[in-house]
C-alpha positions as CSV (number, residue, x, y, z in Angstrom):
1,X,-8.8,32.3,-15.3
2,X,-9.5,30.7,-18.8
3,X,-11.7,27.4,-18.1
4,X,-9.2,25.4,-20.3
5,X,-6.5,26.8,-17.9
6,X,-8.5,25.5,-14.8
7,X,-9.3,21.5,-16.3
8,X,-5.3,21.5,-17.5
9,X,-4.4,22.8,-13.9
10,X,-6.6,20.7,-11.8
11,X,-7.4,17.7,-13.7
12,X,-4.8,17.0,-16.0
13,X,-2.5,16.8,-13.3
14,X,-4.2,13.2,-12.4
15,X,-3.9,11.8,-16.1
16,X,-1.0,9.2,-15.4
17,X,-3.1,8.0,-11.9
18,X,-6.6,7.4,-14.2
19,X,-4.7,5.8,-16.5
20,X,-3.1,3.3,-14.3
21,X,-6.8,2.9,-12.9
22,X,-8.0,2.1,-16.0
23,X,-5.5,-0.5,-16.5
24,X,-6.5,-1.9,-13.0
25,X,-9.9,-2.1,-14.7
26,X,-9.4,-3.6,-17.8
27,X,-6.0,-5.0,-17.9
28,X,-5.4,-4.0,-21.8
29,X,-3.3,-0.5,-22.4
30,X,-5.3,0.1,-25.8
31,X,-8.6,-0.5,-24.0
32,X,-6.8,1.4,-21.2
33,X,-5.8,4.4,-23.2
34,X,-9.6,4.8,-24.6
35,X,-11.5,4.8,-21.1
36,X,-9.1,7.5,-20.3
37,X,-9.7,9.7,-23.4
38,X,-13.9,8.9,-22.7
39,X,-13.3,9.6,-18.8
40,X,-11.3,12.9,-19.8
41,X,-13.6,14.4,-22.5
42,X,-16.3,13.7,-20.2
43,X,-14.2,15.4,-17.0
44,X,-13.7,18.3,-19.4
45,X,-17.4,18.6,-20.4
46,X,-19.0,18.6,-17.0
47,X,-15.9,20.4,-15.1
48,X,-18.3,23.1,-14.5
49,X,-20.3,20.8,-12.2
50,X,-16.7,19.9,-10.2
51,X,-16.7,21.8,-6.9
52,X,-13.4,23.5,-7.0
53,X,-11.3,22.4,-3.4
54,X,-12.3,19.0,-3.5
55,X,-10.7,16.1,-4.5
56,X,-10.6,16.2,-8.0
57,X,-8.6,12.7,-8.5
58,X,-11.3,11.0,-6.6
59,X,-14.0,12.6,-9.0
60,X,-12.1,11.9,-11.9
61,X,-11.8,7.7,-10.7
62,X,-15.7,7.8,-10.3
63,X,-16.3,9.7,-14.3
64,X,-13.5,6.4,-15.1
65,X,-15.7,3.8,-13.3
66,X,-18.6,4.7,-14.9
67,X,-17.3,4.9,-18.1
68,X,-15.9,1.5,-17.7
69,X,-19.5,0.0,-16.5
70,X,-20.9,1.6,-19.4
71,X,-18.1,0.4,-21.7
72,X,-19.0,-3.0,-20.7
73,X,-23.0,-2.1,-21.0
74,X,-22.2,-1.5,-24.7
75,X,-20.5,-4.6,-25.0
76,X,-23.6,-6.3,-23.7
77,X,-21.0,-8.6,-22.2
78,X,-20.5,-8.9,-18.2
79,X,-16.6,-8.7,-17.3
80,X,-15.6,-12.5,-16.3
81,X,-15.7,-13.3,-12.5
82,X,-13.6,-16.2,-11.6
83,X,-14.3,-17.5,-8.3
84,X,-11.3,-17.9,-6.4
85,X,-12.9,-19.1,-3.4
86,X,-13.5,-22.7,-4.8
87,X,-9.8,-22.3,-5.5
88,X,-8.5,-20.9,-2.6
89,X,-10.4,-24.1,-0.7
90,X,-9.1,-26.7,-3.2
91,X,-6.0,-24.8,-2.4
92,X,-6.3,-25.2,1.4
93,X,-6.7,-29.0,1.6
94,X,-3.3,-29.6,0.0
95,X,0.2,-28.7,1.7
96,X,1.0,-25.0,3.0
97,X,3.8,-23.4,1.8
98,X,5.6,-21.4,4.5
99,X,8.2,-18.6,2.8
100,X,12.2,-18.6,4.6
101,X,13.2,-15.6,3.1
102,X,11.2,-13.0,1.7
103,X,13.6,-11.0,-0.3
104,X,14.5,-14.3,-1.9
105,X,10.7,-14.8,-3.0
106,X,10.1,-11.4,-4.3
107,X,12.8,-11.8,-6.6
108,X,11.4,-15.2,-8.2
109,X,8.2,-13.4,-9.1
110,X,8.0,-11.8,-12.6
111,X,6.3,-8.3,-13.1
112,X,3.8,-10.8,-15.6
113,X,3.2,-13.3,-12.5
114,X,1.8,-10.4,-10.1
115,X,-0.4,-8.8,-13.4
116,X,-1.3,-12.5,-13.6
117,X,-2.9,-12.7,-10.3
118,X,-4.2,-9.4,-10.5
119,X,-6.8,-10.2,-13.3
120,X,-7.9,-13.3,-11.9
121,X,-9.4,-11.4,-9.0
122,X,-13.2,-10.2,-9.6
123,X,-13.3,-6.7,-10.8
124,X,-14.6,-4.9,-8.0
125,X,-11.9,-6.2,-5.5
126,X,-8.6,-5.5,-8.6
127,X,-10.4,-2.4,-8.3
128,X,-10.6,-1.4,-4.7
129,X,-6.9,-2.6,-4.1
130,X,-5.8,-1.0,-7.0
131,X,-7.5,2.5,-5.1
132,X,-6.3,1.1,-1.6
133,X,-2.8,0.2,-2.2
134,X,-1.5,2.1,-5.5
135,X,-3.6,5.3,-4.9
136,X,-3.6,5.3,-1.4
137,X,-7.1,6.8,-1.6
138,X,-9.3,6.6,2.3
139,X,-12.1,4.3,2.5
140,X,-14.6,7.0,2.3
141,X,-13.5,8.3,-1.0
142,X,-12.9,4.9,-2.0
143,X,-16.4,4.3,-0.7
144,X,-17.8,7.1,-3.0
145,X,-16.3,6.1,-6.5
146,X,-17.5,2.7,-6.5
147,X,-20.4,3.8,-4.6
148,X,-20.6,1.0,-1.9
149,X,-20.4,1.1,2.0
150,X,-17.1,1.7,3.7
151,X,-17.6,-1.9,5.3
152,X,-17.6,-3.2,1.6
153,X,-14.3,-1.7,0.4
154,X,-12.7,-2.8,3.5
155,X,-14.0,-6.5,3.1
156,X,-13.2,-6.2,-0.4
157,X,-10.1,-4.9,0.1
158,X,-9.1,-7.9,2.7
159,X,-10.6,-10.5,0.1
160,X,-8.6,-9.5,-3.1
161,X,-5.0,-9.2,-0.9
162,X,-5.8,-13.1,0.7
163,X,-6.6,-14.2,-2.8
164,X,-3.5,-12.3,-4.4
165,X,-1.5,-14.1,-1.8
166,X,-2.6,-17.3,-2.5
167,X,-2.4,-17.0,-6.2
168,X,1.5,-16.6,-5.8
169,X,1.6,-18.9,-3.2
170,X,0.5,-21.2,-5.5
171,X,3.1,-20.3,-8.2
172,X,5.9,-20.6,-5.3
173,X,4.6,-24.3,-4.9
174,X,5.6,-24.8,-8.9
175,X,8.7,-22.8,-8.2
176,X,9.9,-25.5,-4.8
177,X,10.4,-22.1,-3.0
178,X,8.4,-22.8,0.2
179,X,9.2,-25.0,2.8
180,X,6.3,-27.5,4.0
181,X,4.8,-26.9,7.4
């Protein structure tokens, strides 16, 4: 079979998945739409080196990564970290909000509010839920394309969801959804 044949067949498949990634990356569509044109030529250039059976969506999230890191290398600019931990503290020594009715909450929040609290989290935890919970990848291959320990994605993992959660708990508070405990 013609190579071009192979790449359209088994990588081209995954286009709309790295492009969602790279949105969970960089949280601009036109930045978005030029990692994934980089990550593709460069799929497309080294698909001879792809070992055919194995998970090519996987591979193609790890060329994305490191385009993105090298994006940002180029830049000479590191991607801005807020620390949600002093936050979620502050956060902690006021009033909980305790939620009645789910259905009712999920229908206050705006597509915008939940893209909101996704790019306040650090990078490398948007990242690994994006991978955990969107692409449903394992730990291990999660492990693999960002190239940390399985113990990391899980704790990273954990870390971003209790932030995201108390990011919109926080915009309940403005909204006088929650109850007080």
């Amino acid at each position: 079979m013609n190579p071009n044949d192979e790449f359209e067949r088994i990588a081209m498949v995954h286009l709309t998945a790295v492009y969602r990634a790279a949105i969970a990356l960089c949280g601009n569509p036109d930045l978005a739409e030029d990692l994934v044109q980089n990550t593709m030529l460069k799929a497309y250039e080294r698909f001879g080196s792809f070992t055919q059976g194995t998970h090519c969506k996987a591979w193609l999230l790890c060329i994305l990564r490191n385009t993105w890191i090298d994006h940002l290398r180029k830049r000479n600019n590191k991607p801005t970290v807020q620390s949600l931990e002093e936050d979620m503290v502050a956060q902690s020594k006021t009033e909980k909000t305790t939620w009645t009715d789910a259905n009712d909450l999920l229908e206050n929040f705006t597509d915008e509010q939940v893209i909101k609290a996704l790019q306040r989290l650090p990078e490398d935890q948007r990242l690994t839920l994006y991978l955990v919970d969107v692409e449903q990848l394992s730990q291990d291959e999660i492990a693999t394309i960002t190239e940390v320990a399985v113990g990391t994605v899980k704790s990273r993992a954990s870390r971003a969801r209790s932030a995201l959660k108390q990011s919109l708990q926080s915009h309940t508070r403005e909204l006088h959804l929650g109850g007080e405990s």
